[in-house]
N, C-alpha and C positions, 0 to 999 in steps of 0.2 A: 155829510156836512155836519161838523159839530153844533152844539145848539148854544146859541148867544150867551155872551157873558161866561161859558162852563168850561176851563180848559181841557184839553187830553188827559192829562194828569188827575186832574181834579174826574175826572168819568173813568178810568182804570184806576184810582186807588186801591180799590181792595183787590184788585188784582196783582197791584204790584206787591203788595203787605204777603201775600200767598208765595209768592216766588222766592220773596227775599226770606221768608221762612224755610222752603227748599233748601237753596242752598247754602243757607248758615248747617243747617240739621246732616249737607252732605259734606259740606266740612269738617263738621266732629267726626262721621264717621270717619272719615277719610283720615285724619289726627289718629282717631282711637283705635283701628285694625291695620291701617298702612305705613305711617309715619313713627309709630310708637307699637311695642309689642305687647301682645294679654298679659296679663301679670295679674296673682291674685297676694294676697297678702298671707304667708303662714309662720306663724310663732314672732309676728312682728316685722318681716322681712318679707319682701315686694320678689317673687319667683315669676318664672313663666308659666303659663297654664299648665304648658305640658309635663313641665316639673312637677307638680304640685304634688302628687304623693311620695316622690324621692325622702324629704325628710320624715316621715313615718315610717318609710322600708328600712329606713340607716337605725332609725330610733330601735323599730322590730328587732334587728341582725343583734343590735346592740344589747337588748333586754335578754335573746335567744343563746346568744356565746356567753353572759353572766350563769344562765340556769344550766346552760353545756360544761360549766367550768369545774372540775374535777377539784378543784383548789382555791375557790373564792377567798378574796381578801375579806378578811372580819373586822368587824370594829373595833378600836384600837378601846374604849371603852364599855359596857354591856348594862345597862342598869338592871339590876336584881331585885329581883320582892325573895321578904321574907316568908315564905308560905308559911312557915311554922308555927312566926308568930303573929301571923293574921288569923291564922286556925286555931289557938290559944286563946286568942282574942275573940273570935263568933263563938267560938265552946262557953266562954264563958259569959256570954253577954246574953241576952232575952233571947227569947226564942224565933221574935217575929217583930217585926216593928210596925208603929201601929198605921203607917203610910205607906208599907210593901205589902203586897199580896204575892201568896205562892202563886207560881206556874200553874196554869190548866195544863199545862201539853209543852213537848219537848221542844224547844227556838227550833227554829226552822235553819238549813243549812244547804249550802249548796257544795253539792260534792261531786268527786272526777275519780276516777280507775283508772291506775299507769297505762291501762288497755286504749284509752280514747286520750292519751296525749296527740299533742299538735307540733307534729316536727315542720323544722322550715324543709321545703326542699331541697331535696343534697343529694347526692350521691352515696347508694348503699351496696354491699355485696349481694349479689345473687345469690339465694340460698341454691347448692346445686347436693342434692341427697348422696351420699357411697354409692357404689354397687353394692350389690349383692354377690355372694363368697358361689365360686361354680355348683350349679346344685348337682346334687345326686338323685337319679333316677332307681326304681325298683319296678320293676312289673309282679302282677297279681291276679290269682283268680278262687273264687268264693260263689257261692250263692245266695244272694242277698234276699231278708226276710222279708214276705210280701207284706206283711203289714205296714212298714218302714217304706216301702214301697206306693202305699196308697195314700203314708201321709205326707208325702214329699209331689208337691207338684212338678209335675214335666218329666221326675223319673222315668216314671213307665217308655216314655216314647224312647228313649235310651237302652233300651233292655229287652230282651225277647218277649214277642208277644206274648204265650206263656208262661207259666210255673212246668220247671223250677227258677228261677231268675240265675242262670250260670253267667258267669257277669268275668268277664276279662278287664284288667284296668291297670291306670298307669299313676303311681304318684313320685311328685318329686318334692324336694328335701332343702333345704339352702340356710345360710344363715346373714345376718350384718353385724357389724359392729356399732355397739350404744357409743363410746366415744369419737368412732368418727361420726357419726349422727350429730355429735355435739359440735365438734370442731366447723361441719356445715354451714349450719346456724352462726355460730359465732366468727364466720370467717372475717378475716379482715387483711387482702392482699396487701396493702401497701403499708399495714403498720399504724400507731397510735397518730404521727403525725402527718399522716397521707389523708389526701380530700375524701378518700373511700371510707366509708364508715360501715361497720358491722352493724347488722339490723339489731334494731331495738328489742331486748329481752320480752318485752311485753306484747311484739308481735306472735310468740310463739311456743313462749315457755307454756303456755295450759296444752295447747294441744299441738303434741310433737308424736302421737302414735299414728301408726299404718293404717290408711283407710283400705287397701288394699294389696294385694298381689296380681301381679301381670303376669302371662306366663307365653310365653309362645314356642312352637314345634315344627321340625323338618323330617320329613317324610324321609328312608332313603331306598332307591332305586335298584332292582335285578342287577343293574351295573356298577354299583356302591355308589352313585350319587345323589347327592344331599337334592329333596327339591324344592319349592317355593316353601314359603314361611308362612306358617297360619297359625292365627288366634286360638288358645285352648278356652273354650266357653267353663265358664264357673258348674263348679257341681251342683243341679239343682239343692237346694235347699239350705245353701251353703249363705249367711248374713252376708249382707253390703253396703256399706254405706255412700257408694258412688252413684246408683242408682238412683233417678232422679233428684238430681243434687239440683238443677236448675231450681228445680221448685221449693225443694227443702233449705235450700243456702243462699239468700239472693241478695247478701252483706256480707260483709267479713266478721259480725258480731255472731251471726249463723254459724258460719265455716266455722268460725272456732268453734262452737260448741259440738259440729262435726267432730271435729280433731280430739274434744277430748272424751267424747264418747267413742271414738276408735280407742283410746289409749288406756281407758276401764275394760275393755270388750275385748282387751289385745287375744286372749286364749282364742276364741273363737274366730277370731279374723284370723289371725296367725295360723293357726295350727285346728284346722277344723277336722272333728271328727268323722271319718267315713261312712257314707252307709251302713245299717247294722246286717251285721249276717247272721243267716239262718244254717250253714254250714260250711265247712271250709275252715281252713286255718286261720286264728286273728290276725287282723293288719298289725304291722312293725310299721315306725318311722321307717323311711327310704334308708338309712345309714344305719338301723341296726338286722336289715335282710343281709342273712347271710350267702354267701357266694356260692353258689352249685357247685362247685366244686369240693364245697369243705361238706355239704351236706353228707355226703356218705357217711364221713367219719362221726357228722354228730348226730344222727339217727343209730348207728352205732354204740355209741358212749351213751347215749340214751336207755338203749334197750340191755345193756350191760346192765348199767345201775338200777334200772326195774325188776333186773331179775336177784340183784343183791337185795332189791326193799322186798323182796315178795318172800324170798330167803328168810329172813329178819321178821317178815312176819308168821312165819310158819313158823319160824322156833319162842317167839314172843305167844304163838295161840298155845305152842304146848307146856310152853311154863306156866302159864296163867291159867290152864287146864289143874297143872300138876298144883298147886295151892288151893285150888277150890274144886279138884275132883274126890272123886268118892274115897272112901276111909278106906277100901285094901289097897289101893296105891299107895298111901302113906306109909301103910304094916309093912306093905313090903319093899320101900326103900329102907324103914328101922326095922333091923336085926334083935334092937331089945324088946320090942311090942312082942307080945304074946298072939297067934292066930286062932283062932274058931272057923272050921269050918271056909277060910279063907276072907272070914271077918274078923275086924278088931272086936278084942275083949276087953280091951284097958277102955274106962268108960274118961278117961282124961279129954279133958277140954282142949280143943286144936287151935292156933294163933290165926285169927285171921288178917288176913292183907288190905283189909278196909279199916284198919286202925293203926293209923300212924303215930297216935298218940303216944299209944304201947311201948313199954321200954323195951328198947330192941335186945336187952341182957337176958328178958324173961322169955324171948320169942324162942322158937324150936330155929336149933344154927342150922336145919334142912331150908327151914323158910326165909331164914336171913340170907343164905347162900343163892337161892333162887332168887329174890328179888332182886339180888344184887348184880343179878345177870340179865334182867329184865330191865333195870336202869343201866347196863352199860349196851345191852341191843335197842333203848330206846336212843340212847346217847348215838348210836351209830346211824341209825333210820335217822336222826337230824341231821345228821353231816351228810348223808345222801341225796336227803330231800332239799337242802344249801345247795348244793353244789348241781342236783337237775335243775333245779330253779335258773340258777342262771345260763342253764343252757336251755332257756326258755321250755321247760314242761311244766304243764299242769297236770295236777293229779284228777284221773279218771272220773272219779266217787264227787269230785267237789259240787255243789249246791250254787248257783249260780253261775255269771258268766264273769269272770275276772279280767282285768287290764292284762293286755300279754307284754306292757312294757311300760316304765317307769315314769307316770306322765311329769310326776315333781322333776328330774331331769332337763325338763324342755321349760319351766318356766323357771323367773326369777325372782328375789326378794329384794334384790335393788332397784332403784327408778332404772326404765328402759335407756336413760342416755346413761347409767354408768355401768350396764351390763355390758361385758367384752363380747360375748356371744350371744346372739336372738336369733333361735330359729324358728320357721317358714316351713309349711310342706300345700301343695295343692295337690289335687288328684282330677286325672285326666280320663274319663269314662268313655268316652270317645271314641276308641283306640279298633285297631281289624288284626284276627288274630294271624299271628305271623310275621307282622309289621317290624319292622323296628324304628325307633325313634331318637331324637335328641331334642334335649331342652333347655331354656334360657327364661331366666324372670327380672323382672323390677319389681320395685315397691313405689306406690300412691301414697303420697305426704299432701296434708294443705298447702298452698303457697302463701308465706306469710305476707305478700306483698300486696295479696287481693283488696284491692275498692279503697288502696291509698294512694291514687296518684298526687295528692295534693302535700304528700311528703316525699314525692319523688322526686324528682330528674327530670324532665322531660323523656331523658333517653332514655327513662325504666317506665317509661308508662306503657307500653306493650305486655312488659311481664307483670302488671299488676290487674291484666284484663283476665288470664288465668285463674280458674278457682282452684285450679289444683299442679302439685308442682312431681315431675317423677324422675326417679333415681336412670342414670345408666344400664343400659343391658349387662347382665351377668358372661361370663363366658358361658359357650356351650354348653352338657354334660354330657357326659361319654353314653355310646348308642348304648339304649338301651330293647330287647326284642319280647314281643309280646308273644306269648305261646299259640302253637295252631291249638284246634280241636280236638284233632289226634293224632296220635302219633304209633309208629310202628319200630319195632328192634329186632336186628335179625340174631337169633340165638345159636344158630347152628347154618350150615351152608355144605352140602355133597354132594361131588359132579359126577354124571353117572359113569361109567362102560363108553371105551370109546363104541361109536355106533349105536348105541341104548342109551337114548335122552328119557325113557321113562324110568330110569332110575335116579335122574336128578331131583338134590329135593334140597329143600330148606324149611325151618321154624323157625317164627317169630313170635312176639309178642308182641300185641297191641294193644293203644291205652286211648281212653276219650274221654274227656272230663263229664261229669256227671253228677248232679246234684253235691257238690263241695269238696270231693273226690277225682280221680283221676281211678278209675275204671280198667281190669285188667284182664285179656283174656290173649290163651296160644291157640298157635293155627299153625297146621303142616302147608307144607306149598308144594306144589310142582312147576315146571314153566307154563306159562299161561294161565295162573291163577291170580284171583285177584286178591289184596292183603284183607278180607271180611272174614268178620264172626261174630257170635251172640257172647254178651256178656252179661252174668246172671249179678244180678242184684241183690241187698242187703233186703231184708223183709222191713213193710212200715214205711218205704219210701211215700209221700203222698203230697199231695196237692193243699190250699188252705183255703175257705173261705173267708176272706177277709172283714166279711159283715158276722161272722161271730165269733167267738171265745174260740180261741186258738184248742184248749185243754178238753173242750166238750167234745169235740171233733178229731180228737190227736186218735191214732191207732195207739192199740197198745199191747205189748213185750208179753206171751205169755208164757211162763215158766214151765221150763222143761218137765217137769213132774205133775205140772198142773191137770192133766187125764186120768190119772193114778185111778187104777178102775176101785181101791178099796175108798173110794170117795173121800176120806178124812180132806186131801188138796184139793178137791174140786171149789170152786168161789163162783158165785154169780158174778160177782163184781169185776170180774177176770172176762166176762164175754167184754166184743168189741161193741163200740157205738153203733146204733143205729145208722144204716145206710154209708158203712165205711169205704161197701166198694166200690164209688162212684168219688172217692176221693182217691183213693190208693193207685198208685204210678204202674205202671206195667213192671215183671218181675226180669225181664232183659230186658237188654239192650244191645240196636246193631251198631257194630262198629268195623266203619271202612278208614283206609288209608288214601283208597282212591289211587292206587299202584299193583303195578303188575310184575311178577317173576318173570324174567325170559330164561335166565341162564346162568347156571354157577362153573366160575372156571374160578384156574389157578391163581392167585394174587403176585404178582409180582414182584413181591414185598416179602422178603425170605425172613425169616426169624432164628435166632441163634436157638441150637437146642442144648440136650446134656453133652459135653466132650467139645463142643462147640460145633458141632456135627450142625448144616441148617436143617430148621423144620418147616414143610410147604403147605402155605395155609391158603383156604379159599374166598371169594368173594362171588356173591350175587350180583347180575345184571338184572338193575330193576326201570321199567319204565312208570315216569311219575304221569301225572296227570296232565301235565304243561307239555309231555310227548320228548321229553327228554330223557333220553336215557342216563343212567349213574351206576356207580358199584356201591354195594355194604358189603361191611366187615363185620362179621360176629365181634371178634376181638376189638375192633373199635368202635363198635357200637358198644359193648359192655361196658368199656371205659367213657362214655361219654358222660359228662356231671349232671345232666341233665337226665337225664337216666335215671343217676340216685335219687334227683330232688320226685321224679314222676313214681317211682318205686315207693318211695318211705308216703309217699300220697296212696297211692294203691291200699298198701297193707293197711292204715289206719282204715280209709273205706269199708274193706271185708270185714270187720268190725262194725260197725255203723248200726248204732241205736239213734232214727233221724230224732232230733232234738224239736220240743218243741216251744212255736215262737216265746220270746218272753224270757223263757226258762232254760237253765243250765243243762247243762248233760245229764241223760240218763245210763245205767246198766241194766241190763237182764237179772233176775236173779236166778239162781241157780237152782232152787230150790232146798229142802232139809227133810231129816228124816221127823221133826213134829209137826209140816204141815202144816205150819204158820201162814198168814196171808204173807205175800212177800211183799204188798206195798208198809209193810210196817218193817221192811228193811231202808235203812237211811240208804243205802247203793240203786235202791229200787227208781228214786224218783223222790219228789219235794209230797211233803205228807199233808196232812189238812192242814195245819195250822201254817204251815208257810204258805197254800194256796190261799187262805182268807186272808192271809197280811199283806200279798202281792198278787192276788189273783192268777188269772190264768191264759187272757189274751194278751193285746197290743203288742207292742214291738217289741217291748222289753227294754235289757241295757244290750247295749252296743259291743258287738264285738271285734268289732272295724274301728 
């Protein structure tokens, strides 16, 4: 019951003032989200909410195809200052006015590198790298210097536990093209007026060099088949710069400076030098190994023309004799000299040949005549020593270890994108002897797209999550086979008496590579023998302790004459080191084929003789180690190229003064009849003063 006098109304007032506030307040909203759409006001003009950045993207696009435009319109007017004579003007006016003060320090400015522009997203070309040209393969074997060896991590697990380090290996060769390198980069499929656009020059121009080379290899099969594909691992100690790249490049401001510390460093990444060796012939590029086949002939041409320079030097000692020998040689080439006793009488002054100055009018024409045969046999000893040279010899006697091939050749003086040719070589240490192989490479580029997806595509933002972009597989290279151990040649093969198998027999020779050499020794057979024999070794062969100077420890050469019981040759300095022979290698060596004779019969393979009469040659039944039986041919064994290349290794071997590390070749000396020390012969070895300029241990230079 209400209370007297007080209406309903008048007792819910403020009740009702609360409601009618309600719903005026759900009216607006209902007017302002339902009835009427958001709308905010931009540049003076009422849009919808969700519009609202549309005119700032058109204004952007608008501002970004002005600064794209190859050909902006200019102002049809341009106002000009005269700088000339406003600088005519402060030249000649006071120096400073008395309400300007100079500058402390340089205005401040805000600056940008065409490196950090801001593309609209578009649409760019994939950079997609060349291949690489089919590489060329070469197989190789050396014994690599321990030193070189201890300062290269991981080597050692690669290479026989032991010294000598006999090391079998594989390198291969390849090249790309700098212009198509360029054409990459600047591809652009669809042409100037296609929505595709060529990446921007600034993503790529500093660093467009090889971070690396890829290389991979197929094994092939007893039955010639190729088999699975495996990774060739990097030569220990060979630079990289892919190697924890996460850590090292984790912007594309990084990467680049990746890229162009690849492209200062190219020699090294490109084309890295081998191993050094301690014996063995020097590494060649893969394409300038010549082919076992041709080896015969140029070990041949070789040893012709050493015997023309050795010629030329015997007739060069005995002219150079004849001008500076004793005074009855002279009486008695001149018929007008008077004799004493078979001494000169004439007490006349003789021209000597260490005065060039001398007019050659007043010279004796014996002396003029003789020199002038000494300059045209030096003239020919140069055209010899041309022409061995590029049939790659070095001379004997030389004092350090030389390049054995033309490294200027493989680099270039123009920038790498306008070089037509850039070659690649890796080496593959890896390898079982025997094997044979084939191989294929890419090359590792930065990818210039990295950590810009906000000038991408949507549809290139995948490829800008790569930090690194790489070329197509190469084609194959042709197989290439890694040499066994050893090897056997049969030289001869006679079947005995029918009924009398003890007078069947054969001879071979056998070879096994051996401290940098190829190792040569014959053996008679009968059937049932096995292909083994000792082979006698070079003196000085020896082991190195790595913890000290190579030179303190070296064996050394002692000259034939050096016992001469009249003592004049004997030298202290000529005994060997302390405690050499606990370095020094054993004086043979055994060497198996691991095969057995069973039986020489007739070949069934006739051969033409004189009159054209045939002549019946034999072959060996040999069983190999795998339990298979085979036939050899003397005759086709003789002929096999690989024979030659093992042979001309052989002979240089039986020569063999081991070298030591650090340092060039040595000779023996031969001795003389004054009994001179022979290390004061330049052939002897490096004398003191080139030992204090270069000392005597470490690895030396490289002859890999």
């Amino acid at each position: 019951m209400s209370a007297k006098g007080i209406s309903w109304i008048e007792t819910n007032f403020e009740k009702l003032i609360v409601v009618v506030m309600l719903l005026a307040f759900l009216v607006v909203l209902i007017f302002q989200f339902v009835l009427q759409s958001s709308a905010v006001d931009v540049g003076g003009s009422k849009v919808p909410l969700a519009k609202a950045f549309e005119p700032a993207e058109r204004a952007a696009e608008r501002l970004q195809s002005q600064i794209n435009d190859p050909n902006p319109a200019l102002p049809e007017q341009v106002e000009t200052r005269d700088l000339a004579a406003e600088f005519d003007r402060a030249l000649s006016g006071g120096v400073i006015q008395s309400e300007t003060f100079l500058a402390l320090g340089e205005p401040l400015a805000l600056e940008a590198s065409s490196g950090d522009a801001i593309y609209a997203a578009a649409q760019f070309a994939p950079f997609v790298p060349p291949a690489p040209s089919m590489p060329v393969a070469a197989s190789y074997r050396a014994t690599l210097d321990p030193y070189a060896v201890k300062q290269i991590e991981g080597l050692a697990e690669m290479l026989p536990s032991e010294q000598p380090f006999d090391t079998p290996w594989v390198s291969i060769q390849g090249t790309f093209s700098g212009p198509a390198l360029r054409a990459a980069y600047e591809n652009d499929p669809d042409g100037p007026s296609g929505p595709i656009s060529p990446l921007p020059s600034s993503w790529w121009s500093q660093g467009v060099g090889v971070l690396a080379v890829e290389v991979e290899r197929q094994q092939r099969d007893v039955e010639g088949n190729w088999g699975p594909t495996e990774v060739v691992q990097r030569l220990p100690g060979t630079p990289s710069l892919v190697d924890d790249l996460d850590e090292t490049a984790t912007n594309y401001r990084q990467l680049e400076s990746i890229g162009v510390q690849a492209t200062r460093n190219e020699d090294v990444i490109l084309r890295p030098e081998f191993v050094q060796i301690l014996e063995g012939e020097p590494w060649l590029p893969p394409a300038e190994v010549p082919d076992p086949s041709e080896v015969g002939d140029l070990k041949s041409q070789i040893k012709a023309y050493e015997r023309q320079l050795a010629g030329i030097d015997r007739d060069i000692q005995q002219k150079q004799a004849a001008l500076a020998g004793p005074a009855q040689d002279a009486d008695r080439r001149d018929p007008t000299e008077g004799r004493d006793g078979g001494r000169r009488t004439d007490s006349r002054p003789q021209p000597e040949r260490r005065q060039p100055e001398q007019n050659t009018e007043q010279v004796d024409p014996r002396i003029r005549n003789i020199q002038s045969q000494i300059d045209r046999l030096n003239a020919r000893k140069d055209e010899i020593t041309t022409k061995l040279t590029a049939l790659g010899w070095q001379p004997s006697d030389q004092v350090g270890i030389a390049d054995a091939y033309d490294r200027s050749a493989y680099t270039h003086t123009k920038p790498l994108l306008d070089t037509d040719e850039v070659s690649f070589w890796v080496h593959d240490i890896e390898v079982e002897p025997g094997a044979t192989y084939r191989y294929r490479t890419r090359l590792v580029f930065v990818n210039p797209m990295y950590g810009r997806k906000s000038s991408l595509d949507e549809s290139l933002h995948e490829l800008a999550d790569a930090k690194l972009t790489v070329s197509p597989w190469s084609e194959w290279s042709d197989p290439v086979g890694v040499s066994w151990d050893e090897y056997f040649f049969l030289t001869s093969a006679t079947p005995g008496e029918a009924g009398n198998v003890g007078k069947t027999s054969a001879t071979a020779e056998l070879y096994r590579f051996y401290y940098g050499y190829w190792r040569k020794s014959e053996v008679a057979l009968e059937p049932g023998d096995l292909f083994a024999a000792q082979v006698k070794l070079p003196d000085g062969l020896q082991r190195w302790d790595v913890e000290r100077e190579a030179s303190a420890q070296a064996w050394k050469p002692i000259p034939e004459d050096a016992q001469s019981t009249s003592g004049n040759n004997t030298n202290a300095d000529l005994t060997q080191v302390e405690g050499i022979e606990e370095y020094l290698l054993p004086k043979t060596l055994p060497v198996s084929a691991d095969a057995w004779l069973l039986d020489v019969v007739a070949s069934p393979m006739a051969t033409a003789g004189i009159g054209g009469a045939s002549t019946l040659s034999y072959e060996a039944l040999v069983r190999g180690p795998d339990g298979q039986i085979t036939s050899r041919s003397p005759s086709q064994d003789a002929a096999l190229p690989l024979l030659a290349v093992i042979k001309a290794s052989a002979e240089l071997g039986a020569n063999q003064l081991p070298r030591i590390p650090g340092q060039g070749p040595r000779q023996v000396f031969r001795g003389g009849p004054d009994g001179r020390d022979p290390r004061s012969n330049s052939q002897f070895g490096r004398d003191d003063a080139y030992e204090q300029q270069h000392g005597g241990g470490g690895g030396g230079a490289g002859g890999g």
